[in-house]
C-alpha positions in Angstrom: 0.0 0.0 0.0 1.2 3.2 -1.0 1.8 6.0 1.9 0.6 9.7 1.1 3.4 12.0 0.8 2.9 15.7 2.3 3.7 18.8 -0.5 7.3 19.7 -0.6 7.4 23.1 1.3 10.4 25.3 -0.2 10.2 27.9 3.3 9.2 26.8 7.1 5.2 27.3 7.5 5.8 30.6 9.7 7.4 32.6 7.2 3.7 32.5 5.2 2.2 35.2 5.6 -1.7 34.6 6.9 -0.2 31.1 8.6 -1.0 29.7 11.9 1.9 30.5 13.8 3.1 29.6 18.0 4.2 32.9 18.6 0.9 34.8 17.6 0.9 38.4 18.5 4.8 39.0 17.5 5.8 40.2 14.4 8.4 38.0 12.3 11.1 39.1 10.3 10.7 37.2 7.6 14.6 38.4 6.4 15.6 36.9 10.0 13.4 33.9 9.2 14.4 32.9 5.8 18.5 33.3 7.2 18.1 31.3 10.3 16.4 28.5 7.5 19.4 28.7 5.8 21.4 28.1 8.3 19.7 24.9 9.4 19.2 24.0 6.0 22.7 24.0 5.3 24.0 22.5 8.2 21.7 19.6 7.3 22.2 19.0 4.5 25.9 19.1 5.1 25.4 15.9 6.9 22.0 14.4 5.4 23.7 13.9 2.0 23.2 10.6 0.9 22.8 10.1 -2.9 20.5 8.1 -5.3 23.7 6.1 -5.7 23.7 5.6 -2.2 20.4 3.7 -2.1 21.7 1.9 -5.5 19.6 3.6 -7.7 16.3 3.0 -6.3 14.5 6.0 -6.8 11.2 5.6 -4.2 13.4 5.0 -1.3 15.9 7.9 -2.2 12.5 10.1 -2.4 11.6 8.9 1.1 14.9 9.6 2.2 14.8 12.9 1.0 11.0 13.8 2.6 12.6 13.0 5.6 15.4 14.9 5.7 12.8 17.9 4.5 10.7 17.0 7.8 13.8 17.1 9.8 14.7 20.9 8.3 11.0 21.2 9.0 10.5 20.9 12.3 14.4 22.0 13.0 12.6 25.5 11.5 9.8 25.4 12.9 10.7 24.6 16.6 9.3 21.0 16.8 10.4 18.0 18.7 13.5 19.8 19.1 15.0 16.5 21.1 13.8 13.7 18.8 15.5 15.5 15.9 19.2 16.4 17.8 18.5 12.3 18.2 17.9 11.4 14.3 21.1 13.8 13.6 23.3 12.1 15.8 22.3 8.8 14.7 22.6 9.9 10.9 26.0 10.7 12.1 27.1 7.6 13.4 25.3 5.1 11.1 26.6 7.0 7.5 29.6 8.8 9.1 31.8 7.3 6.3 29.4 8.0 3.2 28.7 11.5 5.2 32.7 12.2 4.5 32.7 10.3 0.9 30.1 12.6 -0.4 31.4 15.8 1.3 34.6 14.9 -0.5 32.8 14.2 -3.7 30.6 17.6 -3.2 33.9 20.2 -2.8 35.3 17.8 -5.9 31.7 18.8 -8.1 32.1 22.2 -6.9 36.2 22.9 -7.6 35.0 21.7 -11.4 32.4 23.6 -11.7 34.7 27.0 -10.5 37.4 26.1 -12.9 34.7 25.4 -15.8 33.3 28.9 -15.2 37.2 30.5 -14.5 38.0 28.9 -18.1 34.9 30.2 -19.7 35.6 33.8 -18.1 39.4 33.5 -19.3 37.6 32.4 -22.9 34.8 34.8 -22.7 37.7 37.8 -21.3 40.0 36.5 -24.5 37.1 37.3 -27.4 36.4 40.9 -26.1 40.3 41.5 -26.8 39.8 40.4 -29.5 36.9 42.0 -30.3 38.6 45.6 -29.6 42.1 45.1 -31.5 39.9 43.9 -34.2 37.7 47.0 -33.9 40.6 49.5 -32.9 42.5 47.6 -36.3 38.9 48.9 -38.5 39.2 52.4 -36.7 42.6 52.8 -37.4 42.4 51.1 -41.2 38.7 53.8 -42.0 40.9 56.8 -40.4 44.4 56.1 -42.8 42.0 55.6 -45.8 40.1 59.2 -44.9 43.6 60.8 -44.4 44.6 59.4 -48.1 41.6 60.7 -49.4 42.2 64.2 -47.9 45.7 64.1 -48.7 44.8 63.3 -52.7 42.4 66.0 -52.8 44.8 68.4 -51.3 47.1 67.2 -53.8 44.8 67.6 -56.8 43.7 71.4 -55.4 47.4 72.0 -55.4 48.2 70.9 -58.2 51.7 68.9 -57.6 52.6 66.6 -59.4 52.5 62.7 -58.1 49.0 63.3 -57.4 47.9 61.0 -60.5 50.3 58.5 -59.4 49.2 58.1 -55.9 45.7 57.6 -57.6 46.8 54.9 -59.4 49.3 53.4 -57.1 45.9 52.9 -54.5 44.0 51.5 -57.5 47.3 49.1 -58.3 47.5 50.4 -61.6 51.4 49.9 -62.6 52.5 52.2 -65.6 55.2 51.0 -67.5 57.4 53.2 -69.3 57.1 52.6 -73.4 60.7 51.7 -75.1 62.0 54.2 -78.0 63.3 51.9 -80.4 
């Protein structure tokens, strides 16, 4: 038979506003409230944290797992049973101690990859905008020589000097070659 499982509840039931709370006639601060959760969220999970790989794959009694450990923060949160769950901590810690340290070890591992993958991308991502702007500075510099050839030939033409035909053809690539008196 198949147990009813309770709605997964992403904030403790006293940070609602409009819920039914112990401490009726105090105002909360929900800031305070939502920190102090994640504290006791953390330092849960720093020691609930089995994996589905820890309960060989079997996904229903991972997910049980998991609602309990959410009952635990639960109640932690909301002030409940305050002695039976300081009891189920200290026996998580001595029945899984050595999986406890296994999968802290494998969590800092999982998290040092995923800073160097994101260092790398910044590197990558820092590397393309340089390139970006000498490649941009290269255009600038390229549009600024061509406008100061174009001023320079019409200067050239208003003056009259000579060479001013030449440097016309030189920047079409025009060669003239010299016809032989025979």
């Amino acid at each position: 038979m198949l147990k009813s499982r309770k709605p997964f509840r992403s904030r403790p039931t006293a940070a609602v506003p409009g819920a039914a709370t112990s401490n009726v006639g105090k105002e909360f601060d929900e800031t305070e409230l939502l920190r102090r959760y994640a504290a006791i969220r953390r330092r849960i999970l720093k020691e609930f944290n089995l994996r589905l790989e820890d309960f060989n794959y079997d996904q229903r009694r991972y997910d049980d797992y998991l609602e309990k450990v959410e009952e635990l923060i639960d109640k932690l949160c909301n002030g409940a049973d305050e002695e039976m769950c300081q009891e189920l901590i200290k026996q998580n810690r001595i029945t899984n101690q050595e999986l406890i340290r296994i999968n802290q070890g494998k969590k800092a591992e999982e998290e040092r990859l995923v800073a160097e993958k994101l260092a790398a991308e910044e590197r990558e991502h820092r590397f393309r905008l340089e390139e970006l702007r000498r490649h941009d500075a290269a255009l600038e510099e390229e549009k600024r020589l061509e406008k100061l050839r174009r001023e320079q030939d019409v200067l050239d033409q208003i003056e009259g000097k000579p060479g001013a035909g030449k440097k016309e053809l030189a920047k079409k690539k025009v060669v003239v070659v010299p016809e032989k008196n025979s």
